[in-house]
C-alpha positions as CSV (number, residue, x, y, z in Angstrom):
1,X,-14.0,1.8,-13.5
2,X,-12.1,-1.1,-15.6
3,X,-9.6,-3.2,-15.4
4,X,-7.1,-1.3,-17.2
5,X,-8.1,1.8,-14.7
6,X,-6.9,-0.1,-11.4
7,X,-4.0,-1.4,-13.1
8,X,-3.1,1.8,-14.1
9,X,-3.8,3.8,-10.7
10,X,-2.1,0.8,-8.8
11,X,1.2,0.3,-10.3
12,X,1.5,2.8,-13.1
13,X,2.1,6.1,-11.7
14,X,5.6,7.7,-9.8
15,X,3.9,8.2,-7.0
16,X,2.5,4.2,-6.4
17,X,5.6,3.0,-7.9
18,X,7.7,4.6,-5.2
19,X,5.8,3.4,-2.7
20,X,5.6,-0.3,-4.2
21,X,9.0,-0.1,-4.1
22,X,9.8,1.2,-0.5
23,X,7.5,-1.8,0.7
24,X,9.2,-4.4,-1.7
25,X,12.6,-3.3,-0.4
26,X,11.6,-3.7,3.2
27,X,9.9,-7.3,2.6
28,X,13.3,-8.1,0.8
29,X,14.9,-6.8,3.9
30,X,13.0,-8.5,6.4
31,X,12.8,-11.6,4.2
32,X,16.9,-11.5,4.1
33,X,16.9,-11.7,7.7
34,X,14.4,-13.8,8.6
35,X,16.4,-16.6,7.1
36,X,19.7,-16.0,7.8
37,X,20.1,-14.0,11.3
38,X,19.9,-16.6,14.1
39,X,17.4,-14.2,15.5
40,X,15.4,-11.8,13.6
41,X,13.2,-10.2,16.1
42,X,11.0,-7.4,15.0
43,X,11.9,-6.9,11.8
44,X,8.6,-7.4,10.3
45,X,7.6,-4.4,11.7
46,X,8.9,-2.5,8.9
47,X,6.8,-3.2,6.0
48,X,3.4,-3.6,8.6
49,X,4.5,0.5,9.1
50,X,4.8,0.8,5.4
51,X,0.9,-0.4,5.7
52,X,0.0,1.4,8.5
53,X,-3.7,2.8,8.4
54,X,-5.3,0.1,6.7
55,X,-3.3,-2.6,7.7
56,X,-4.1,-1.1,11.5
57,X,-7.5,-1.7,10.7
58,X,-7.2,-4.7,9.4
59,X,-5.4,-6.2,11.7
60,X,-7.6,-4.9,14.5
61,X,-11.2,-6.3,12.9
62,X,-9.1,-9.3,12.1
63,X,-8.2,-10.0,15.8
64,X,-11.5,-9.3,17.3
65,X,-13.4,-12.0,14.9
66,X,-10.5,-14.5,16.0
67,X,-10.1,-13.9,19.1
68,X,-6.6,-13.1,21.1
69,X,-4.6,-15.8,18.7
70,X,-1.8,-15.6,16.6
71,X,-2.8,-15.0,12.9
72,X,-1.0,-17.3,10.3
73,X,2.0,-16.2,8.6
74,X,0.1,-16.6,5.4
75,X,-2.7,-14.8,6.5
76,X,-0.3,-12.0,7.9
77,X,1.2,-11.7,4.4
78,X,-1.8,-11.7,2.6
79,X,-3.5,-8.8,4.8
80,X,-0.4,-7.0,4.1
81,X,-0.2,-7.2,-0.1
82,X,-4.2,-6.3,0.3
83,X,-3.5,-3.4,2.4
84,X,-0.4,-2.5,0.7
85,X,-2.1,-2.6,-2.7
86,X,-5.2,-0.8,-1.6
87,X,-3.6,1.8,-0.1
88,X,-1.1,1.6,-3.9
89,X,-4.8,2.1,-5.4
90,X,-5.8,5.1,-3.2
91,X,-2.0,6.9,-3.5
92,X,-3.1,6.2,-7.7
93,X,-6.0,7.8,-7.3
94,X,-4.9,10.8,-5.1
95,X,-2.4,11.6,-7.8
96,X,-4.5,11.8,-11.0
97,X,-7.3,14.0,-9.0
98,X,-4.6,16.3,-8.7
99,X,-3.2,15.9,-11.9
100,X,-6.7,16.5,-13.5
101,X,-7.3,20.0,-11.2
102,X,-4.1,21.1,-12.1
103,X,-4.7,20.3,-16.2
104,X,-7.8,21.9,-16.3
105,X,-8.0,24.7,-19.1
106,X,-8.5,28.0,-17.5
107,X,-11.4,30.1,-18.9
108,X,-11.4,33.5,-19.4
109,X,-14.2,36.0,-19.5
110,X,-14.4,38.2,-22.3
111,X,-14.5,35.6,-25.2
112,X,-10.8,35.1,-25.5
């Protein structure tokens, strides 16, 4: 697979770009209140959903090689674009398999 192919399944489809946009909307979100409510709480909560099954995953191996601590903030955000680009990737690909089924000529018998 080349470059050009993972660009394309990550970013350059409806499907991917939806979702690329959902989770940039909640970052912006939670980004916005994080600096200027006097107490954001949980609102990071929101995009980790966005990334849920892999991010799950990742945050689970992640916290048994560590240990019980606290990740980094930067580590925190940089699970989350992996795992929100992956799963971009994945969504890409899920799309064109079902693209290609659906654009498949249909043969007849007979020789028409």
């Amino acid at each position: 697979m080349t470059a050009r192919t993972l660009v394309r399944l990550t970013f350059a489809n409806p499907a991917s770009l939806i979702y690329l946009g959902l989770v940039g909307a909640a970052v912006a979100f939670a980004t916005g209140v994080t600096l200027f409510a006097p107490d954001p709480g949980f609102v990071w909560v929101l995009p980790a959903l966005l990334a849920f099954p892999l991010f799950l995953f990742v945050t689970l191996v992640h916290g048994a090689a560590l240990g019980d601590g606290q990740p980094a903030t930067l580590l925190f955000l940089a699970e989350l674009t992996l795992c929100v680009l992956a799963q971009s990737l994945i969504l890409g690909t899920i799309v064109e398999a079902s693209r290609g089924r659906l654009r498949r000529p249909i043969r007849r018998r007979g020789g028409r």
